[in-house]
C-alpha positions in Angstrom: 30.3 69.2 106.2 28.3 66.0 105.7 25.9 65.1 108.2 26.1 62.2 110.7 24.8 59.1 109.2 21.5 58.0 110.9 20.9 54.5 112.4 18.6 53.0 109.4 21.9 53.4 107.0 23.1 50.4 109.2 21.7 46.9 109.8 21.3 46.0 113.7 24.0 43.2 113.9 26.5 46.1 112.8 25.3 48.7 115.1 25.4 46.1 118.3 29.2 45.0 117.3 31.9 46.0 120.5 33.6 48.5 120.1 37.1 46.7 119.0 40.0 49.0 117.4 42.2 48.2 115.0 45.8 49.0 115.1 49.0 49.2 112.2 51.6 47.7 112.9 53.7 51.2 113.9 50.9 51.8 116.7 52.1 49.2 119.4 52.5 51.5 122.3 48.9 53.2 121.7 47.4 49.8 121.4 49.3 48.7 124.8 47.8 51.5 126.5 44.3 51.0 124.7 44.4 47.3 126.2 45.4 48.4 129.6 42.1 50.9 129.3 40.1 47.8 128.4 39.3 48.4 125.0 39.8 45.3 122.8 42.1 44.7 119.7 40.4 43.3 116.5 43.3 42.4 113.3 40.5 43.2 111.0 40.3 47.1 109.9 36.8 45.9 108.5 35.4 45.0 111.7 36.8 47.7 113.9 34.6 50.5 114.9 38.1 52.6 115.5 41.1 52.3 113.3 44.6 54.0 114.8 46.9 54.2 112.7 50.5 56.2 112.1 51.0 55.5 108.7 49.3 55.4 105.3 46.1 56.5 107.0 45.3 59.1 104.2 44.3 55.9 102.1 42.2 54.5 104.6 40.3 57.9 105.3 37.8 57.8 102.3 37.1 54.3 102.8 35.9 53.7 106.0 32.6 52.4 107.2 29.7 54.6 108.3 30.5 53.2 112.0 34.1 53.8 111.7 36.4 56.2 113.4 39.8 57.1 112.5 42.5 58.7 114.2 43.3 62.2 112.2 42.2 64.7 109.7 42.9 64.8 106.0 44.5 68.5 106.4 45.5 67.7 109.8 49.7 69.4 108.3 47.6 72.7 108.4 48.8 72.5 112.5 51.3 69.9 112.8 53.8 71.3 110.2 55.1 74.5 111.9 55.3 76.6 108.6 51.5 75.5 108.2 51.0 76.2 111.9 52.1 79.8 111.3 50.4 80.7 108.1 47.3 78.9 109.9 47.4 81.4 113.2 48.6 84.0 111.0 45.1 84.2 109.1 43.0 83.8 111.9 44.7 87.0 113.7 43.2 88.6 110.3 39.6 88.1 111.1 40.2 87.2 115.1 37.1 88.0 117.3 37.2 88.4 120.9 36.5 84.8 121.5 40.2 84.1 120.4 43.4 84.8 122.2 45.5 87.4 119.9 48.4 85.4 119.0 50.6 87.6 120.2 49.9 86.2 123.5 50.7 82.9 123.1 52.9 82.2 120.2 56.2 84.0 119.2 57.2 85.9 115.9 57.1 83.9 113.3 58.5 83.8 109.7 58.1 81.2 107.0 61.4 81.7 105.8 60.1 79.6 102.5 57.6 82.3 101.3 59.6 84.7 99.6 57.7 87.6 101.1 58.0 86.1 105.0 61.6 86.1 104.3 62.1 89.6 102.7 60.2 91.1 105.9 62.4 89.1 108.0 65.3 90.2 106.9 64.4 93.6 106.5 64.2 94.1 109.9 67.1 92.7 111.5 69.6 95.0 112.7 72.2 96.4 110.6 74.6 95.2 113.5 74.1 91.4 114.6 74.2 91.5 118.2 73.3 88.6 120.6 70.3 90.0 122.4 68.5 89.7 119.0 68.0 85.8 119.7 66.0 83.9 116.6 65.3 80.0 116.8 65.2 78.2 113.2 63.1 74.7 113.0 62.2 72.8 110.0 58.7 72.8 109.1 58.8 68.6 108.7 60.9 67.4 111.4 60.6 66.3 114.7 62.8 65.0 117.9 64.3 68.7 117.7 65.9 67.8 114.8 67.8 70.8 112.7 67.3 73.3 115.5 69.2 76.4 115.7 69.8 79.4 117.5 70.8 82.2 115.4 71.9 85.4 116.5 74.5 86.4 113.1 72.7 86.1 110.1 75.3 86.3 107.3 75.1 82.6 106.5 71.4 82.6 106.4 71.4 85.6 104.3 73.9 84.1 101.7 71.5 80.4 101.8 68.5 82.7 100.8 69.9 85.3 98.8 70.9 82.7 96.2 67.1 81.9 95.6 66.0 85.6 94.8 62.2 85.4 95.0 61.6 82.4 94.2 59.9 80.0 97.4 61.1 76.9 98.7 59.0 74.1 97.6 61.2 70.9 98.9 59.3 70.6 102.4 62.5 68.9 103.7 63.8 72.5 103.3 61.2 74.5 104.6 61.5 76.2 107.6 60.5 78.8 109.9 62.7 81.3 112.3 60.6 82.3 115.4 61.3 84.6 118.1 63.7 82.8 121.0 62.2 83.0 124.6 65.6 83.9 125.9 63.5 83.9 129.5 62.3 80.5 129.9 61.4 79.3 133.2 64.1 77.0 135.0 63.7 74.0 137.0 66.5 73.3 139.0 68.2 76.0 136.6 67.3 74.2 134.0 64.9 74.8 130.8 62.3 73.1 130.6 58.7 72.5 128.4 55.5 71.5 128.8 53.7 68.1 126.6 50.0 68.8 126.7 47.6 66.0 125.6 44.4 67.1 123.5 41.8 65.9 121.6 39.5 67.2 118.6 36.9 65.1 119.3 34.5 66.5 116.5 34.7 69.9 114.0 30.9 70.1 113.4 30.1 70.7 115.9 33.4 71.5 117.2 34.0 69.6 120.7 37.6 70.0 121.8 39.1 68.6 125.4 42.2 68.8 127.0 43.6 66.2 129.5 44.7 68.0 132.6 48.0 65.6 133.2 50.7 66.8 131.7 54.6 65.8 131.2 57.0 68.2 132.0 60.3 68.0 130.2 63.9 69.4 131.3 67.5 69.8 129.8 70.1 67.7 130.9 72.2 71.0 131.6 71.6 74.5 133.8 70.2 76.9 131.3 72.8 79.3 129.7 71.9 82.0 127.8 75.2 81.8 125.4 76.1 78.8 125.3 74.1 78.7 121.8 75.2 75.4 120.3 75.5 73.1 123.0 72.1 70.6 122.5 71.7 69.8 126.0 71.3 73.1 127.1 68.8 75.2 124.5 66.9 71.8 122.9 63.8 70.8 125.0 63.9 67.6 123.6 64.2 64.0 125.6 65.4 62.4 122.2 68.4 65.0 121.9 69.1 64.6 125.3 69.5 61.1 125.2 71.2 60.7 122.0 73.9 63.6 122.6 77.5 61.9 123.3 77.7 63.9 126.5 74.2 63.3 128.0 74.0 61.8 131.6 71.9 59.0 132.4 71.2 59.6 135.9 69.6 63.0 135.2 66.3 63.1 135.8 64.8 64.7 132.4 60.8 64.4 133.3 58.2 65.3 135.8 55.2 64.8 136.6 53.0 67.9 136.5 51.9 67.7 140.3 55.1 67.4 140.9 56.1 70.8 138.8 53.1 72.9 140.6 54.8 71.8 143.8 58.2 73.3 142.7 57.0 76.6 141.7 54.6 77.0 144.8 56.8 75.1 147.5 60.4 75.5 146.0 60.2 78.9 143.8 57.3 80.4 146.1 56.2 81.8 142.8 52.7 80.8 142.9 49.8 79.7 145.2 49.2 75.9 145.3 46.3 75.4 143.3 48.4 77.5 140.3 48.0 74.8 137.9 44.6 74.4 137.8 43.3 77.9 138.4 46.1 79.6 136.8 47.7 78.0 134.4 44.9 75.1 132.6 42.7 77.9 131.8 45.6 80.1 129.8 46.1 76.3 128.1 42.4 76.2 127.3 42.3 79.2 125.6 45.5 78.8 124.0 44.3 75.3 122.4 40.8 77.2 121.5 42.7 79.7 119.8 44.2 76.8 118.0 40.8 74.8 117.0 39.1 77.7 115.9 41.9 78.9 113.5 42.2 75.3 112.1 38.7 74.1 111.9 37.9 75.1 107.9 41.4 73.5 107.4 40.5 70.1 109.2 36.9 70.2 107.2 39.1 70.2 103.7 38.3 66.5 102.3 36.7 65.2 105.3 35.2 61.9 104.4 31.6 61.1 102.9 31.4 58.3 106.1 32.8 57.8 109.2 34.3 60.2 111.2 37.5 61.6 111.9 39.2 62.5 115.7 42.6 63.4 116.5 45.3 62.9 119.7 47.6 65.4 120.0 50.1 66.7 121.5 50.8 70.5 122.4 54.9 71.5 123.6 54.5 74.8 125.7 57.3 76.8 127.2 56.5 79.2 130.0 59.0 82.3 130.5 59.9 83.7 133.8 56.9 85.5 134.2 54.6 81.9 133.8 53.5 83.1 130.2 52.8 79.8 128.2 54.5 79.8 124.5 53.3 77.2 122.2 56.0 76.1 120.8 54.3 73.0 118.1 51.6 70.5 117.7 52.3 67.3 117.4 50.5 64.5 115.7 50.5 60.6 118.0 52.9 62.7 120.0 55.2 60.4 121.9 52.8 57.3 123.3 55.1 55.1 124.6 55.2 54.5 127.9 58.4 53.1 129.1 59.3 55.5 131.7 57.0 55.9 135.2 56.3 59.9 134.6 54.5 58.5 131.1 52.9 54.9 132.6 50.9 57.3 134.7 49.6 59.5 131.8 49.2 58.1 128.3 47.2 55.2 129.1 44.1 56.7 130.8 45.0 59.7 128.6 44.2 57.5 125.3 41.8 55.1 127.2 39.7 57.7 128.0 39.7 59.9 124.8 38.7 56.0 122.6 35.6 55.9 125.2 34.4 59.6 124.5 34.7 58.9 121.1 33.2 55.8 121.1 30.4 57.8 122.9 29.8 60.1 120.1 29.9 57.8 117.8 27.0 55.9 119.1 25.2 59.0 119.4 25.4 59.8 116.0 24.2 56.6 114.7 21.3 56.7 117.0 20.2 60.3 115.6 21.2 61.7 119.9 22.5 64.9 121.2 25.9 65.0 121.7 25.8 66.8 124.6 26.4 66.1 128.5 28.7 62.7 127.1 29.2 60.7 130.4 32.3 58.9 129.3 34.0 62.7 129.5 35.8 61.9 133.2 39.2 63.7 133.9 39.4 65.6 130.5 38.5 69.1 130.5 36.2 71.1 127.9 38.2 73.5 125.2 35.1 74.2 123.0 31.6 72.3 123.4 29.4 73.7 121.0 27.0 70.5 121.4 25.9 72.1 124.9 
């Protein structure tokens, strides 16, 4: 890992220049919430202390400035691709300490259905019967929006797709997949499934400084939750875009919440849970859960990290809690969802991302001034996953 650059590497008039971001031309929503923060736009990526960008930003990472942030990590598929995701928990339960959460806590049986050997342990313990109680849930490794989803609970077809390629893996990652253990259990609102979107930011990996912000988005099916009912979208996909785009999907539903208002369902409506249940309860389990997460990915994130400049991320964490208020994590998400169109979101993103540009704007300066990085005043309603500048 390289070290931070230190201020005499840059002349004065750069080190005093504002803090202006640059944004592609795919990152309109993110820079209409930055602007709303404050922060200011500047068209030139050579005069931005920040660049966000969505596409093409592996170019951009071994060229930036010694002042200059960007928005991801190299190796940032070792989390965001749910094969890579798996493989990526999956070694870390190897050499786990008790500082990690064993990831049989938080994330469901997984196979890579790609890796010949994932595939022949999968299959080799399914049932010799198929019976629906033995619920499986197959996503693509590369897609999003819920895309390619399926619950599985007969396996013939599956076994004649995979059987045709012997031991041989899948290489095409339009073709890789995993199948993953279905919470047939989830919690219901209003009788409905429903998910969690959970904001977070990898602020730095060395030292590693993650936070979490505490306002979530809470999303629902259009459709009461039944357990059968195994190819109907709008009941089993947690997914606003598959909601809205399926030709039987009803626009008066109401398919988001805030998260106040989902504590006050469970505590007030369900009479599951005390009050303060989000924050006491149910943040912390998060915290540890995204911890988990950092910690197994952090060599990963170090692969090719750039000689200058520094790299952050935004993402996004989808969790499902089961009837017993167990959080799942279900993926991670790179610029997960900014847009802001609806009210539960106007409330959220903006100071979500307006607050995450000023703590990184915050360690940047610190760095180029040779400071500690810890006790950062600009960290305000996010919450510490792993500070190890303290």
């Amino acid at each position: 890992m390289k070290k931070p650059p230190l201020e005499s590497s840059l002349s004065s008039s750069t080190r005093l220049t504002s803090d202006h971001i640059y944004f592609d031309r795919s990152s309109k929503a993110a820079n209409k919430a930055m602007q709303l923060e404050g922060h200011t736009e500047t068209p030139d990526d050579r005069d931005a202390a920040l660049l966000w960008l969505r596409k093409n930003y592996k170019r951009k990472i071994n060229h930036l400035a010694p002042h200059q942030l960007i928005n991801h990590f190299q190796n940032e598929s070792a989390i965001i691709n749910k094969g890579y995701l798996t493989e990526t928990l999956t070694r870390h339960e190897q050499r786990r300490t008790d500082v990690s959460l064993p990831m049989s806590q938080f994330y469901r049986q997984s196979y890579r259905l790609y890796d010949p050997v994932e595939r022949e342990t999968f299959f080799s313990q399914l049932p010799e019967t198929d019976t629906p109680d033995n619920l499986w849930i197959y996503k693509p490794g590369n897609n999003s929006r819920g895309r390619g989803i399926k619950i599985l609970w007969e396996f013939d077809d599956l076994r004649k797709e995979y059987a045709a390629l012997g031991n041989r893996p899948v290489t095409n990652k339009r073709e890789q997949g995993i199948i993953q253990r279905y919470i047939s259990n989830p919690l219901l609102l209003e009788g409905r499934k429903s998910e969690l979107r959970v904001y977070w930011l990898v602020a730095s990996i060395d030292p590693l400084m993650v936070l979490v912000y505490p306002d979530a988005t809470v999303r629902l099916n259009s459709l009461p939750y039944k357990l059968d009912d195994f190819d109907n979208q709008l009941v089993h996909v947690t997914n606003v875009y598959q909601q809205k785009n399926h030709p039987d999907y009803d626009p008066d539903v109401v398919l988001k919440w805030k998260f106040e208002d989902f504590g006050r369902y469970l505590s007030q409506e369900l009479g599951c849970v005390d009050a303060d249940f989000i924050h006491a309860q149910l943040l912390p389990q998060i915290r540890r859960i995204l911890h988990t997460v950092s910690l197994a990915a952090r060599e990963k994130l170090k692969l090719n990290y750039p000689k200058q400049g520094d790299c952050f991320a935004v993402f996004g964490a989808d969790l499902m809690l089961d009837d017993n208020l167990n959080p799942w994590l279900l993926e991670v998400q790179k610029s997960p969802g900014l847009s802001f169109s609806d009210a539960v979101k106007r409330d959220v993103i903006p100071p979500m991302l307006g607050e995450a540009a000023r703590i990184m704007f915050e360690i940047r300066n610190r760095r180029l001034n040779g400071q500690s990085l810890g006790n950062l005043q600009s960290v305000d309603k996010y919450q510490w996953v792993a500070n190890e500048a303290v």
